[in-house]
Wavefront OBJ file of the C-alpha trace (Angstrom):
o trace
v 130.688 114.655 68.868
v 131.659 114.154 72.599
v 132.399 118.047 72.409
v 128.961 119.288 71.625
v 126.906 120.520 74.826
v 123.024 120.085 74.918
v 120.177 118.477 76.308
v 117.602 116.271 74.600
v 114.742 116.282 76.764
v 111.789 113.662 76.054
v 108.227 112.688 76.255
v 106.167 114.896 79.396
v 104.079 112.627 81.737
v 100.577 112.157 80.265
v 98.897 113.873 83.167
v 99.221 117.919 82.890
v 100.733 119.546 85.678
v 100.779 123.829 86.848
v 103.586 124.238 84.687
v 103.528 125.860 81.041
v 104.018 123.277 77.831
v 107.869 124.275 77.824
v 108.743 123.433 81.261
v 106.408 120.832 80.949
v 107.790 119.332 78.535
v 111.153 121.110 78.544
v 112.167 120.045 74.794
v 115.165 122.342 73.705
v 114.825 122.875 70.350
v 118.270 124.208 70.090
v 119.818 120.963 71.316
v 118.138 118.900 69.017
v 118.727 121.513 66.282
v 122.493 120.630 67.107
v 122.230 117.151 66.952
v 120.147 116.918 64.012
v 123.530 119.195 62.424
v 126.051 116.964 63.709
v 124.759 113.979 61.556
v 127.965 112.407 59.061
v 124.821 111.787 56.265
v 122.808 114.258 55.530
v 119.138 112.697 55.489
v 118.829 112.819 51.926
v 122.145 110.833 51.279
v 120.923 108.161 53.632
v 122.326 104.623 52.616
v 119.996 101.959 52.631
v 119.946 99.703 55.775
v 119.210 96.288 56.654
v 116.133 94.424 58.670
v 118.537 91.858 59.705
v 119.210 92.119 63.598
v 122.309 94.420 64.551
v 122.646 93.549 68.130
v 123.288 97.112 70.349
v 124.807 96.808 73.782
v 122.637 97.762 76.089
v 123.606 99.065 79.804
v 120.839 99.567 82.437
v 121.180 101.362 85.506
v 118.312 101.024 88.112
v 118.235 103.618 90.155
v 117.160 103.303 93.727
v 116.771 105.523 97.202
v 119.520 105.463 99.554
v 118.250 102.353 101.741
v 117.789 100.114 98.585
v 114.047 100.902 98.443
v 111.869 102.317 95.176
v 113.717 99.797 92.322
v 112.473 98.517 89.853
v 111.173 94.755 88.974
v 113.359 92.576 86.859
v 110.242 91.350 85.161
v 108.866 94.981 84.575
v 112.059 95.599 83.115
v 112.296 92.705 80.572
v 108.937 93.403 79.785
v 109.477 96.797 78.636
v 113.018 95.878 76.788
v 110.843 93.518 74.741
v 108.196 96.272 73.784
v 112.145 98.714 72.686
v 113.004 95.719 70.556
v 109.493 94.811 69.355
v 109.490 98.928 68.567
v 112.689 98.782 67.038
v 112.356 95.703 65.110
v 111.780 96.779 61.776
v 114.860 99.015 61.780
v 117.259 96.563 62.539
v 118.776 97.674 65.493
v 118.409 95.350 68.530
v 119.103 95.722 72.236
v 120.837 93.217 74.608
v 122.373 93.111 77.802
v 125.997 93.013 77.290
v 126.496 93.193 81.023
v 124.304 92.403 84.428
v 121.978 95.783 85.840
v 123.926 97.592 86.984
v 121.863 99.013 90.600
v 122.178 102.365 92.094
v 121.632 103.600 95.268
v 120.968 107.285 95.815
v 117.989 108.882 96.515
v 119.437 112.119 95.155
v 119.856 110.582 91.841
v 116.139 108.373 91.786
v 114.035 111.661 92.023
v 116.149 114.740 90.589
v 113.806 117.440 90.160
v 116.063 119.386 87.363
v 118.635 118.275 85.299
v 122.156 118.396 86.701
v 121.072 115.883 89.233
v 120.925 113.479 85.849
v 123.508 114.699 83.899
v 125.880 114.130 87.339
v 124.281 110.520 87.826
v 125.582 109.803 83.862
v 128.758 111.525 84.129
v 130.144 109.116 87.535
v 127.865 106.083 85.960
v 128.105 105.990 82.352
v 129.580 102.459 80.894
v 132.125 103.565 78.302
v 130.695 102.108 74.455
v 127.284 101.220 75.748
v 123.940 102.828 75.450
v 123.597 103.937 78.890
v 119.909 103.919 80.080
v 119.152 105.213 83.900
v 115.213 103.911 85.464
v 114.587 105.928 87.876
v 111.728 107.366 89.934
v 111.520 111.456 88.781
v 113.551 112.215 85.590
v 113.403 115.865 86.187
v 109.212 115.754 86.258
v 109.265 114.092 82.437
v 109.057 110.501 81.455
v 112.137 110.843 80.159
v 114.910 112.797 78.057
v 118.389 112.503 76.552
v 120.852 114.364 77.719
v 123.908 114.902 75.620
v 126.068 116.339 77.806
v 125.856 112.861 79.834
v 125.465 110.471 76.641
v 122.649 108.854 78.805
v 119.217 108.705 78.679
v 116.566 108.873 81.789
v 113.912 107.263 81.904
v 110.878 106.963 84.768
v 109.372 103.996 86.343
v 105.844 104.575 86.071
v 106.216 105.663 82.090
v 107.453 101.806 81.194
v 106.369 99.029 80.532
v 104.452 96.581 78.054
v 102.025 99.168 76.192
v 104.309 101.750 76.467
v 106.613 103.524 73.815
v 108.518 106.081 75.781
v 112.157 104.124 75.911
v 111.918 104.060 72.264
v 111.118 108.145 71.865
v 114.002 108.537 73.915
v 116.370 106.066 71.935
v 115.371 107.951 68.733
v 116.469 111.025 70.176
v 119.629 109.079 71.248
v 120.129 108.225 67.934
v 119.505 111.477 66.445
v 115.481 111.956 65.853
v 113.798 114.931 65.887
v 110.017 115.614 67.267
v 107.564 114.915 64.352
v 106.753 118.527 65.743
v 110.664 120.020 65.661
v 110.182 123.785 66.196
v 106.759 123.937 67.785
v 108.300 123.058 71.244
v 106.652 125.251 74.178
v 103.979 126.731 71.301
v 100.400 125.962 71.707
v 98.822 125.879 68.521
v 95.201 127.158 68.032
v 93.608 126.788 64.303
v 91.970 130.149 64.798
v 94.875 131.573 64.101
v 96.358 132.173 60.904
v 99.739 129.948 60.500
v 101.982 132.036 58.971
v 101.321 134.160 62.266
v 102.882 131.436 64.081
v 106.189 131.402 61.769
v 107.756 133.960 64.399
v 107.330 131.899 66.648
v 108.525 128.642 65.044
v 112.474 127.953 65.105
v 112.044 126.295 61.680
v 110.217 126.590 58.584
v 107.222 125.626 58.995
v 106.356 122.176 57.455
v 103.440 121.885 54.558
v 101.523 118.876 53.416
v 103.329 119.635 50.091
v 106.424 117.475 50.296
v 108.977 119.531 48.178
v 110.793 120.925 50.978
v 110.162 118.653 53.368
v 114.057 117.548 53.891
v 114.458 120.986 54.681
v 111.720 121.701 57.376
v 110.518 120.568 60.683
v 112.428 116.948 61.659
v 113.753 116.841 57.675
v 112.247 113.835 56.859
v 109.577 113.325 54.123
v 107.654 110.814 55.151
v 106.710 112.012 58.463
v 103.601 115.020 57.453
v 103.092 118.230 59.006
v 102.710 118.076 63.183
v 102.233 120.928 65.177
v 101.050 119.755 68.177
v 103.876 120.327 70.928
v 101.300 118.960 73.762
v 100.360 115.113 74.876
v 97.494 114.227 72.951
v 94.856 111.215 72.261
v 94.344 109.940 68.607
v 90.747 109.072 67.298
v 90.067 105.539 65.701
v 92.440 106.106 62.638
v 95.310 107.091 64.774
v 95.251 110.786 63.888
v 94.572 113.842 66.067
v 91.182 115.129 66.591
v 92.865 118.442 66.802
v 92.365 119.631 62.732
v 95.277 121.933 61.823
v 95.876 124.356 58.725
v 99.179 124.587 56.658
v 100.601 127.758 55.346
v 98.731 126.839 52.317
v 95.260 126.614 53.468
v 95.341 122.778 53.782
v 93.955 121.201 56.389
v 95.268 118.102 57.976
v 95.957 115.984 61.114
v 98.722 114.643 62.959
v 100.033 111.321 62.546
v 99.784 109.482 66.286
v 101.472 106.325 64.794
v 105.318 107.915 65.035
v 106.658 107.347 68.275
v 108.796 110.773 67.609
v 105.330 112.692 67.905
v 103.611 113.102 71.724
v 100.769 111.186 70.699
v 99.675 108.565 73.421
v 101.342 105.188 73.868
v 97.919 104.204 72.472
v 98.518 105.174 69.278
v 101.859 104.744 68.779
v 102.937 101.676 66.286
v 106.535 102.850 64.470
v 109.241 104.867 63.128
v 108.838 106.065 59.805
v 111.492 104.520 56.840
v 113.464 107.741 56.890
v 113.917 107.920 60.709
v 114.890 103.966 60.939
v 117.535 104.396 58.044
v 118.556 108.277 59.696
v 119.459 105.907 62.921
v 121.071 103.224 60.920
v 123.472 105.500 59.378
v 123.771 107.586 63.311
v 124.700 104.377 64.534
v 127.173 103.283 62.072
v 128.695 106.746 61.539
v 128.620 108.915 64.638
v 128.062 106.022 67.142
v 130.497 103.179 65.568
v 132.087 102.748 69.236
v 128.760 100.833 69.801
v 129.556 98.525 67.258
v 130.354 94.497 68.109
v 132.571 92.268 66.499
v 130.829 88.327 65.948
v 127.804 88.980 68.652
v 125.846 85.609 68.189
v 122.118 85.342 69.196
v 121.640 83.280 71.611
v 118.486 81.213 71.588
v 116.564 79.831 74.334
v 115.449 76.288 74.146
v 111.593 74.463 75.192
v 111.220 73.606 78.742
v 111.067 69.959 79.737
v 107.759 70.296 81.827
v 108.806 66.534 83.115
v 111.620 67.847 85.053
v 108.940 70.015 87.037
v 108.783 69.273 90.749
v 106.956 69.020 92.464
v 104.433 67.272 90.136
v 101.885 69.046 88.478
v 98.371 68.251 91.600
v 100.988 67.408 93.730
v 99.735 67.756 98.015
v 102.934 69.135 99.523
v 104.140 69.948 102.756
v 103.185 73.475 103.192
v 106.434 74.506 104.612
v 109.530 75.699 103.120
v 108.834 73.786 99.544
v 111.124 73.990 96.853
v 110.089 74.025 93.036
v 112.934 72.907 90.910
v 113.194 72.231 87.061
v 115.508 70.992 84.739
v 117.811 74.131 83.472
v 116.615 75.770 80.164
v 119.246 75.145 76.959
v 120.092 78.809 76.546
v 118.920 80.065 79.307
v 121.008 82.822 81.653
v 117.840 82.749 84.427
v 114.364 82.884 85.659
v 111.795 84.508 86.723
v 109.825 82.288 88.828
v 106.200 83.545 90.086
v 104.105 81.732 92.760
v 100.324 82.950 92.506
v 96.391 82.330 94.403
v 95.381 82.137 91.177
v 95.765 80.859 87.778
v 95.766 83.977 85.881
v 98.335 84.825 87.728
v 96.678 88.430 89.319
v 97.106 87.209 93.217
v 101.046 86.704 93.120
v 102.813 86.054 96.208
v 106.361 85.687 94.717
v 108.237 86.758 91.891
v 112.078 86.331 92.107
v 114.713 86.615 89.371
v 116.922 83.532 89.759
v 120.470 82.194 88.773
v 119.666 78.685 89.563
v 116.740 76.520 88.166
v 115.440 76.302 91.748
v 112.967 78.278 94.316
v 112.138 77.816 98.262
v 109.808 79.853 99.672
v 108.941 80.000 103.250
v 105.342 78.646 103.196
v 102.025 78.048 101.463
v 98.613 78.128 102.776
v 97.208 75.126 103.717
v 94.319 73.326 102.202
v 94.748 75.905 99.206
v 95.697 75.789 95.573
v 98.562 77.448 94.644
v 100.052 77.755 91.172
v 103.691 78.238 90.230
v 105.269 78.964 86.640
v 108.952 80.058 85.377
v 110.163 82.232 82.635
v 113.502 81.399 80.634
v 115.434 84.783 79.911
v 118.786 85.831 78.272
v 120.150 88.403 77.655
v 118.979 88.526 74.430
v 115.776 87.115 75.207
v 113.274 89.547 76.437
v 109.834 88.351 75.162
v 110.193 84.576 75.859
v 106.364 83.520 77.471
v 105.930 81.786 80.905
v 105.742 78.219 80.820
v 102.492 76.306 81.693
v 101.491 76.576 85.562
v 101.357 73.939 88.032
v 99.502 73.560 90.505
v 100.202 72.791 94.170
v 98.680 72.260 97.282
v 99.867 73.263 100.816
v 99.318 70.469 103.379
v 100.064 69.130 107.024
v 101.163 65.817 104.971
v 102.599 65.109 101.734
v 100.525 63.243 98.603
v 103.496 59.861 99.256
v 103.050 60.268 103.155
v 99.596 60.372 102.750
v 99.586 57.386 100.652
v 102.475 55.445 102.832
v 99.848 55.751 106.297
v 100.053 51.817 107.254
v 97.247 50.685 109.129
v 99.181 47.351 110.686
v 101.991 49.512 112.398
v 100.882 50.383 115.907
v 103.137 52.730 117.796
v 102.606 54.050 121.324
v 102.588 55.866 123.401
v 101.865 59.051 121.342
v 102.548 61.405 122.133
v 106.006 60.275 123.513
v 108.017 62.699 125.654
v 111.509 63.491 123.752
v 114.492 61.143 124.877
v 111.562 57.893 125.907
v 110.733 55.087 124.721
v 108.120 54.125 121.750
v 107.147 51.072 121.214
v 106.034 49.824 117.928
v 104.095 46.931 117.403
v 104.238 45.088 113.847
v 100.945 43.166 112.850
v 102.071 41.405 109.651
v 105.107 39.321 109.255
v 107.288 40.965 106.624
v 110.590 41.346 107.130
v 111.851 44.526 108.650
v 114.830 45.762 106.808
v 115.452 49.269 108.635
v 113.067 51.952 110.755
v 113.886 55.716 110.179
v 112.680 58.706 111.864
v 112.203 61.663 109.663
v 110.789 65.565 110.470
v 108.007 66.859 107.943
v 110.842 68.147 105.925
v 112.131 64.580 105.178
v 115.060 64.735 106.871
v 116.370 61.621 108.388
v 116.935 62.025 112.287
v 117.255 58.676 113.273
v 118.133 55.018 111.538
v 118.855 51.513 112.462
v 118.452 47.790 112.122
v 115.658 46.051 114.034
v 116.102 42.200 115.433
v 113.233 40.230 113.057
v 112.426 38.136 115.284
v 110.582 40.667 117.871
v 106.997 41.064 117.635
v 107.512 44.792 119.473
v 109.936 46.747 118.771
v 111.346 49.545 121.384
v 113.308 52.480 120.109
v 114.676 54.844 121.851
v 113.318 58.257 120.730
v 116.291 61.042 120.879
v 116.048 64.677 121.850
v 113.814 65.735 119.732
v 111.833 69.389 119.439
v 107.918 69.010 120.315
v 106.058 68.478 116.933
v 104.991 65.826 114.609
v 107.487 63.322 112.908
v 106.921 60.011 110.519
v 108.412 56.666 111.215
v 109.251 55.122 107.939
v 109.755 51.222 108.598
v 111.440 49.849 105.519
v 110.808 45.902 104.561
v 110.891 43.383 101.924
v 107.938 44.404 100.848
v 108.212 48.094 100.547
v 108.163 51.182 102.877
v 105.455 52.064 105.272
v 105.219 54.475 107.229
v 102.909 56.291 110.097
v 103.194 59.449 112.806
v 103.079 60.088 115.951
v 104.110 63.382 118.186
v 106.728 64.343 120.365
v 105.962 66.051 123.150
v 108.564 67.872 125.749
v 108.729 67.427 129.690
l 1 2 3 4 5 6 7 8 9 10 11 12 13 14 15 16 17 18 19 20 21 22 23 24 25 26 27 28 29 30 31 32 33 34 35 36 37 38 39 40 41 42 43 44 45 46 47 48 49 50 51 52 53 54 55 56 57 58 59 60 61 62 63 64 65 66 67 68 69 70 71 72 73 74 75 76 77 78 79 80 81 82 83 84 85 86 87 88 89 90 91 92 93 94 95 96 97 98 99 100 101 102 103 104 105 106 107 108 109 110 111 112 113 114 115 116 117 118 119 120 121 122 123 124 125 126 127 128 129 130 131 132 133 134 135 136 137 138 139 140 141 142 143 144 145 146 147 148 149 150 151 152 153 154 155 156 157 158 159 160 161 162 163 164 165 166 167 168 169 170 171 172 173 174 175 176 177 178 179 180 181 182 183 184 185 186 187 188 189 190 191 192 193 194 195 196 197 198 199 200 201 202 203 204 205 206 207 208 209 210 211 212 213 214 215 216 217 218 219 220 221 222 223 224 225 226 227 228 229 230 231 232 233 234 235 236 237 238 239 240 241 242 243 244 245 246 247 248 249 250 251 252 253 254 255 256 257 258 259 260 261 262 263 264 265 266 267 268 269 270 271 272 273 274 275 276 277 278 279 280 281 282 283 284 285 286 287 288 289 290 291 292 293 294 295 296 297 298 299 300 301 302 303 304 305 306 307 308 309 310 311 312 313 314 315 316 317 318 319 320 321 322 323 324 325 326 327 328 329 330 331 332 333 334 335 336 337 338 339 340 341 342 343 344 345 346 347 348 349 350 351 352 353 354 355 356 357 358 359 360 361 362 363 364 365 366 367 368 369 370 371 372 373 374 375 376 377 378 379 380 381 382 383 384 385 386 387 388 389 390 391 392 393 394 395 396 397 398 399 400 401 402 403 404 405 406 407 408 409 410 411 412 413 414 415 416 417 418 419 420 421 422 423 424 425 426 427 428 429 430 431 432 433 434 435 436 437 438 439 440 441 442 443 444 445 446 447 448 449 450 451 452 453 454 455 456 457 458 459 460 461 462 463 464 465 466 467 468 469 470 471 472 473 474 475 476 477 478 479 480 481 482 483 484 485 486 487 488 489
């Protein structure tokens, strides 16, 4: 296998460009002709494979500029490994991470206008026994494409994500699919002409909506139908091609837009047919066995304990520098944690992938809402949901300093210049066990032990920077507290 040269070259980007269909598209049907012929089982001696998960190692590569600029999100990228798996569900055959992203950077390699650029990128880059997958800016002006002669596959940034299909077109190919189309590539067909005119034109016999050769035409499989179209194209409300086409025979027909092996739009596209997902069962068992694990156990992710959240759910916090923290997730690896304006979660203003079941961030607005959420992944776990959002509001004071404001402590002066004297004056007679000075971060600056028996109390204020600060006063009774400023000579 390793010995075989050729190039697999996948889906074209939905919007048409100056170029014509082949270099558009830039299919070669002679290198999927050769991979199709380098199958161990013939399609018609297919064994029959099993809907029960077999777990594929996975290897990304995000692919950068030189300065560490035009990535890729992590939670773009789990979102679009849960539409592969969702995709390749029914076959079986399930992606995880056996190993971290791996991130590249090299502007060269990110937008590579032809193909060596890629094929170089694999070659240096490839993980040895992994399905190597590069993200990257401009795959060679396509959305993506196989190339065998680097054992990778390319994919581009803007072509992912949730609604679309194009990593799984270009993991078919990887595992030995055919266009639904096989032979049209770089033909425009035109139903004004006669078909068997086109048959010189064709690399393979052309495919009929009878069925008795059918494992001997086009992509050999039987249950994918006649395709012609070579070109992106829309499907109408059934999922077939407004584009009517005419077999050899006289027999009209459109294309089939559900197979993600055809160039129908991500729209359209719901599956591989049961020939294809048992021709890359027996691919992956026979001519890719190196993929195979030995005991890989799911690993499942657990329900979040929303009581762990802090801070609480309507909590008024201290708009700078907050933390959010949680409890850590039973089977979780990470997080993705998102901070938002809104609660739909369309005005974000953070979303980090995390190690630890923690998040600061530098600052909220004040007097505003804000509403904060976390995602549980692993790296089997693609599609887990976000948890419930809290909210959060960004404040000069905290909700328990608000509440802790005692009325019967009198300090003066305030402000007090840094390194005086305040005085504080206690109106009621409880029992003063300690007096702290914190900053509006909570951290204690100052603590000691007050004599009881003084009605006023001086302290002697250390060098402090000019701003606000509490004075907690702690007593038999509870803790009070109130503020005053510090100002500098």
């Amino acid at each position: 296998m390793k010995s075989i040269k050729l190039i697999l070259l996948g889906l074209c980007p939905v919007v048409l460009s100056a170029q014509n269909p082949e270099s558009f598209c830039g299919t070669s049907f002679g290198s999927q002709s050769t991979l199709i012929q380098s199958r161990k089982i013939p399609v018609d001696q297919h064994k029959e494979f099993s809907q029960l998960p077999t777990y594929v190692p996975l290897q990304v590569h995000i692919v950068q500029d030189d300065n560490g600029s035009a990535g890729y999100s992590y939670l773009n990228l789990m979102e679009s490994i849960c539409t592969l798996n969702e995709d390749f569900e029914p076959s079986g055959l399930q992606f995880y991470l056996e190993n971290p992203v791996n991130y590249i950077n090299k502007t060269a390699w990110n937008t590579h206008l032809t193909y060596n650029p890629g094929e170089e990128m694999m070659i240096q880059s490839n993980v040895p026994n992994m399905v190597n997958c590069y993200i990257v800016s401009n795959p060679a002006g396509n959305c993506g494409y196989f190339t065998y002669r680097g054992d990778g596959v390319a994919l581009s940034k803007g072509c992912l994500g949730k609604k679309s299909h194009t990593w799984a077109h270009e993991l078919g190919h990887y595992f030995s699919l055919g266009h639904t189309f096989f032979g049209w590539e770089g033909i425009v067909y035109n139903s004004s002409k006669p078909t068997e005119e086109y048959q010189s034109q064709v690399r393979t016999e052309i495919e009929n909506v009878v069925r008795d050769q059918c494992h001997n035409q086009a992509d050999h499989f039987c249950d994918t139908y006649p395709d012609y179209i070579s070109n992106r194209w829309s499907c109408d409300g059934n999922k077939k091609s407004t584009l009517v086409q005419i077999d050899k025979n006289g027999v009209s027909f459109t294309s089939d837009g559900t197979l993600f092996m055809s160039y129908a739009s991500d729209a359209c596209m719901n599956r591989f047919s049961t020939e294809q997902m048992a021709d890359m069962n027996n691919f992956y068992s026979f001519n890719r066995s190196y993929l195979k694990r030995n005991q890989i156990e799911f690993k499942a992710i657990s329900n979040i304990d929303y009581s762990s959240f802090k801070p609480l759910d309507s909590s008024t916090i201290y708009y700078k520098n907050p933390t959010f923290t949680w409890d850590p997730v039973p089977g979780a690896d990470g997080y993705i944690f998102q901070l938002s304006r809104n609660d739909i979660f369309t005005a974000v203003l953070k979303t980090v992938y995390l190690k630890t079941p923690f998040y600061q961030t530098d600052s909220l607005v004040l007097g505003k809402n804000h509403y904060w959420r976390i995602k549980p992944l692993n790296a089997f776990n693609f599609c887990t949901p976000f948890s419930k959002y809290h909210t959060v509001v960004g404040s000069l004071l905290s909700s328990n300093q608000q509440a802790e404001i005692n009325t019967t402590i009198k300090l003066y002066p305030s402000p007090v210049q840094s390194g005086q004297k305040l005085y504080l004056e206690n109106k009621n007679t409880d029992r003063i066990l300690s007096i702290a000075i914190q900053d509006l971060t909570g951290k204690t600056i100052m603590l000691f032990n007050p004599i009881n028996t003084q009605d006023h109390i001086s302290i002697d204020v250390p060098q402090l920077k000019a701003g606000l600060y509490y004075l907690i006063m702690k007593s038999n009774t509870g803790n009070q507290s109130t503020k005053f400023i510090v100002t500098n000579p």
